[in-house]
Steps between C-alpha positions, in 0.01 A plus 500: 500500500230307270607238283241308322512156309192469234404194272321668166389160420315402783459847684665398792646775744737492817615781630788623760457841715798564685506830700223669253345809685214459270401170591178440568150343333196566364265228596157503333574832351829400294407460110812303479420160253786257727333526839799411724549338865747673670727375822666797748807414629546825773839510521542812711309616837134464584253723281182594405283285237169619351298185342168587387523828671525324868839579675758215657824473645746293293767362691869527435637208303201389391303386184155594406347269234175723288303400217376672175207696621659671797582863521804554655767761611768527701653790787857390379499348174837509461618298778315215306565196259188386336462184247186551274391245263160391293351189438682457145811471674417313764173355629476435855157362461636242241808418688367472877621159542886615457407824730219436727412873490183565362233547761777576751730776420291624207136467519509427863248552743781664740563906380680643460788254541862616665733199499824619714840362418751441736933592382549218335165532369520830365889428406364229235235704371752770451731276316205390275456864452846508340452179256157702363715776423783327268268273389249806324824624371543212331313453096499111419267222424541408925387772595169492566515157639752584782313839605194253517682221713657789717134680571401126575790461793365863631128367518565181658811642757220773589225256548727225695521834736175631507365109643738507758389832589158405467308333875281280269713375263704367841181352647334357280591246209573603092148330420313731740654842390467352129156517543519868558758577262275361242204648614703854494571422158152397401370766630741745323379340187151548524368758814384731195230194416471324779369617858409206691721256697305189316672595168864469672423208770388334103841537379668373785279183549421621821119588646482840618501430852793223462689824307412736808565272743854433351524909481395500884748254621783666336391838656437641134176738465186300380553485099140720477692790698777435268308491187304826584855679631660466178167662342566812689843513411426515139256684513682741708743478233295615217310789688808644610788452188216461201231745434231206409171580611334257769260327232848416305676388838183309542525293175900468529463338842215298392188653717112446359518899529639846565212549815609119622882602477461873683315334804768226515795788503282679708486208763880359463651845439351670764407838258361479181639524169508875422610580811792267511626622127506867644704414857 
């Protein structure tokens, strides 16, 4: 089942995948104009999940949250529910201070992310499940504005989970872990321009050793490894799902040049660029 709600107005998109075998996304290669986040409620047994081409477990009763630019599919599709909006319909960026999300569930350091519900858990979720379903059958002027304050109760049930769950977020206090929430966002904002921790620590009103030693205390990797991680990952992402040369992967990810770009993937990768688009 896929039942859709769509605003021609303002271009907003949410969409509901309920036991669709073909479920499953494109990431960097999907030429779809509403790029769409996307949370995974795994409703059935454990099963196989390819992101990006790496393989991980997904847990029974569980929820996945992925963003946009992730490519995605599932061994058993149809054991899945799956909420998909874009930003028109709901901004997450926008509205953090009603969901405290971004940086954390999307955009987080931490992935991929498995938050695991317990029976009652999974029993609510289920139930909210049930309200999407009447309410997309239903055509009024409400519409849209339930379906939004319904994703909204998803996002902030799942992320009231995913910190208990988390050993930091018990640890340490909400200003701490803000500080890498926001840097997670930050970083997701500009790691195609900017390369070097100063840029970020800016932001943040932080030096860049105040920023890593906040990173080391909360047993986080240093924000350079983090910065230069979620290089590879893109760029891993366009050599394997795009066919852009390495001069245009260069200039996307904001490198002085496609000889300064191959020795980084080189280094970071562990195999160079031609060789890792034929494995």
């Amino acid at each position: 089942m896929i039942r859709e709600y769509s605003e021609n107005a303002t271009s907003a998109r949410f969409v509901m995948h309920s036991g669709n075998k073909l479920f499953s996304g494109k990431g960097l290669d999907d030429s779809s104009p509403y790029p769409l986040k996307t949370l995974v409620y795994n409703k059935g047994k454990s099963q196989e999940v390819l992101i990006d081409a790496i393989s991980y477990t997904m847990p029974a009763r569980s929820i996945l949250p992925l963003v946009s630019n992730q490519h995605f599919t599932f061994q058993h599709p149809e054991s899945l529910t799956a909420w998909q909006f874009n930003r028109d319909f709901y901004c997450i960026i926008d509205h953090d201070i009603e969901v405290g999300c971004v940086g954390f569930l999307f955009y987080g350091i931490r992935h991929p992310m498995f938050i695991t519900l317990n029976e009652e858990e999974a029993e609510e979720m289920s139930s909210l499940e049930k309200v999407f379903s009447n309410e997309l059958m239903i055509r009024d002027n409400f519409q849209g504005e339930m379906l939004r304050i319904l994703l909204k109760r998803v996002i902030i049930k799942t992320t009231r989970i995913a910190k208990k769950q988390s050993e930091s977020y018990q640890q340490f206090p909400d200003e701490k872990m803000d500080i890498v929430r926001k840097f997670a966002l930050l970083l997701e904002e500009n790691f195609t321009k900017e390369h070097n921790v100063s840029f970020y620590a800016a932001a943040l009103n932080k030096s860049p050793k105040t920023l890593s030693n906040v990173f080391a205390l909360l047993k986080q990797p240093a924000p350079s490894t983090i910065i230069r991680n979620r290089l590879i990952m893109e760029a891993k992402r366009y050599v394997h799902f795009t066919e852009k040369s390495s001069k245009e992967i260069a200039y996307e990810l904001g490198f002085e040049s496609r000889a300064h770009f191959s020795r980084f993937f080189k280094q970071y990768a562990g195999t160079s660029v031609s060789t890792f688009r034929n494995l």
